[in-house]
C-alpha positions as CSV (number, residue, x, y, z in Angstrom):
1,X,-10.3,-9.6,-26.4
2,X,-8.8,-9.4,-29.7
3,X,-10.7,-9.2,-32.5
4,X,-9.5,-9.5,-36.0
5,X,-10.9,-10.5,-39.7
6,X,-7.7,-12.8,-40.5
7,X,-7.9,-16.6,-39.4
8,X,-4.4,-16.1,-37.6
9,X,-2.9,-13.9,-34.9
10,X,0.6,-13.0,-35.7
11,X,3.2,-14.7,-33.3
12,X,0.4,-16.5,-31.4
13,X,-0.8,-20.5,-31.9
14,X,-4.5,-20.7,-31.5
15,X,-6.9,-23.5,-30.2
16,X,-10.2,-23.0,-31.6
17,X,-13.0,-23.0,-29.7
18,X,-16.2,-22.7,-31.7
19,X,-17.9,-20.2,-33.6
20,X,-19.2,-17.2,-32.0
21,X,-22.7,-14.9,-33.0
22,X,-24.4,-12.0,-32.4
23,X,-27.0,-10.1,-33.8
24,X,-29.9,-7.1,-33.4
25,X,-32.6,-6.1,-35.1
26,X,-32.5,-2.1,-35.2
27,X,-35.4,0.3,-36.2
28,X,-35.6,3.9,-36.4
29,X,-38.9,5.8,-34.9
30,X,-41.3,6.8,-37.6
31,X,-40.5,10.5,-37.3
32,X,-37.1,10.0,-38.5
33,X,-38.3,7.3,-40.9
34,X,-40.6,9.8,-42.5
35,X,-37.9,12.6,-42.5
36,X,-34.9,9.9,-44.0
37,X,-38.0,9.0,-46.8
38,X,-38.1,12.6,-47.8
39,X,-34.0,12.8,-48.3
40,X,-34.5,10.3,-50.5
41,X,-36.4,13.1,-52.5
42,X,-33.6,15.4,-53.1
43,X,-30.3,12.5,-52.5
44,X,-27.5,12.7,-49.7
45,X,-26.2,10.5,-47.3
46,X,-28.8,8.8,-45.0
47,X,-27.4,9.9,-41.6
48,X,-30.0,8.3,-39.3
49,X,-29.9,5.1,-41.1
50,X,-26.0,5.4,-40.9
51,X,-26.2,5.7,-37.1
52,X,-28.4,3.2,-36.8
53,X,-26.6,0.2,-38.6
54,X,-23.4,1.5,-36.9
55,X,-24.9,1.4,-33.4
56,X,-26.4,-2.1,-35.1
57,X,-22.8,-3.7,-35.8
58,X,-21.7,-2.3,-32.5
59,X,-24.2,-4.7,-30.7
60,X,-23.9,-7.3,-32.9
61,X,-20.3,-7.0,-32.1
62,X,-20.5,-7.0,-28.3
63,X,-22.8,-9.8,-28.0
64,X,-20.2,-11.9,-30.0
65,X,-17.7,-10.8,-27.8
66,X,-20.0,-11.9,-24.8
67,X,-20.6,-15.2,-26.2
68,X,-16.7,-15.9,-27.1
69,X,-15.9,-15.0,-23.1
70,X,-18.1,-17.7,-21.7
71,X,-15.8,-19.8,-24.1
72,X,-13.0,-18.3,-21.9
73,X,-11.9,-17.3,-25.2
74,X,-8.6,-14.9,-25.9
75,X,-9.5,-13.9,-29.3
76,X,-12.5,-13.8,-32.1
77,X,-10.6,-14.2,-35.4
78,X,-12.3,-14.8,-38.9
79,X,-15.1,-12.1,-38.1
80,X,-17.4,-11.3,-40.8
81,X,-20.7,-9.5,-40.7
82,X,-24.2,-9.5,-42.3
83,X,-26.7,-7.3,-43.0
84,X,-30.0,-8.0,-44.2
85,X,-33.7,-5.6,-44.5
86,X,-36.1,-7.2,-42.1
87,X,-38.9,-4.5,-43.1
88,X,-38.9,-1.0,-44.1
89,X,-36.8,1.2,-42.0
90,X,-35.5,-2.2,-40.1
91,X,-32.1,-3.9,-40.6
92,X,-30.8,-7.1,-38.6
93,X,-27.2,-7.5,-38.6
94,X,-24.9,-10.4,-37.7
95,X,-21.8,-10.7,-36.4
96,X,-20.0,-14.2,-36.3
97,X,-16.5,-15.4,-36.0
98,X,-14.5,-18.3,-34.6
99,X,-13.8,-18.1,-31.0
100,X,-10.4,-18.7,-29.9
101,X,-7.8,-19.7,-27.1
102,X,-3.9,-19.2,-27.2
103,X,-2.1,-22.2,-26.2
């Protein structure tokens, strides 16, 4: 599966299938909640709040990818995600995209 941010493939003609989703909702456990909370005190990068929107985006990501195969799709081009704060210490993201086929 190729997946790409442009609405065109290089050297390939595309059929479009129909736009593809995914998304989580991600927490982290109230110990390192508590512990990110008390970073905020003395500044730095948040590194469990890092790992968790990147494992986040990973899922959004495969889910799309899932949904665009049961299209029988080649490709997702066009991908953009989302993020938004759900509650504190709790993120959904959302990955979408158009689903395509090469003809």
């Amino acid at each position: 599966m190729i997946l790409v941010n442009t609405d065109y493939i290089s050297g390939k003609q595309l059929e479009m299938l129909g736009l593809v989703k995914g998304s989580t909702i991600q927490s982290k456990n109230v110990g390192k909640d508590i512990t990110q909370g008390f970073k905020t005190l003395v500044g730095g990068e948040l590194t469990a709040y890092n790992d968790m929107m990147n494992e986040a985006r990973a899922l959004a990501t495969k889910r799309m990818v899932m949904e665009a195969e049961n299209l029988g799709a080649d490709a997702i081009v066009n991908i953009k995600y989302s993020s938004s704060a759900i509650m504190q210490g709790a993120a959904e993201v959302i990955a979408y995209g158009t689903a395509v086929k090469f003809i």
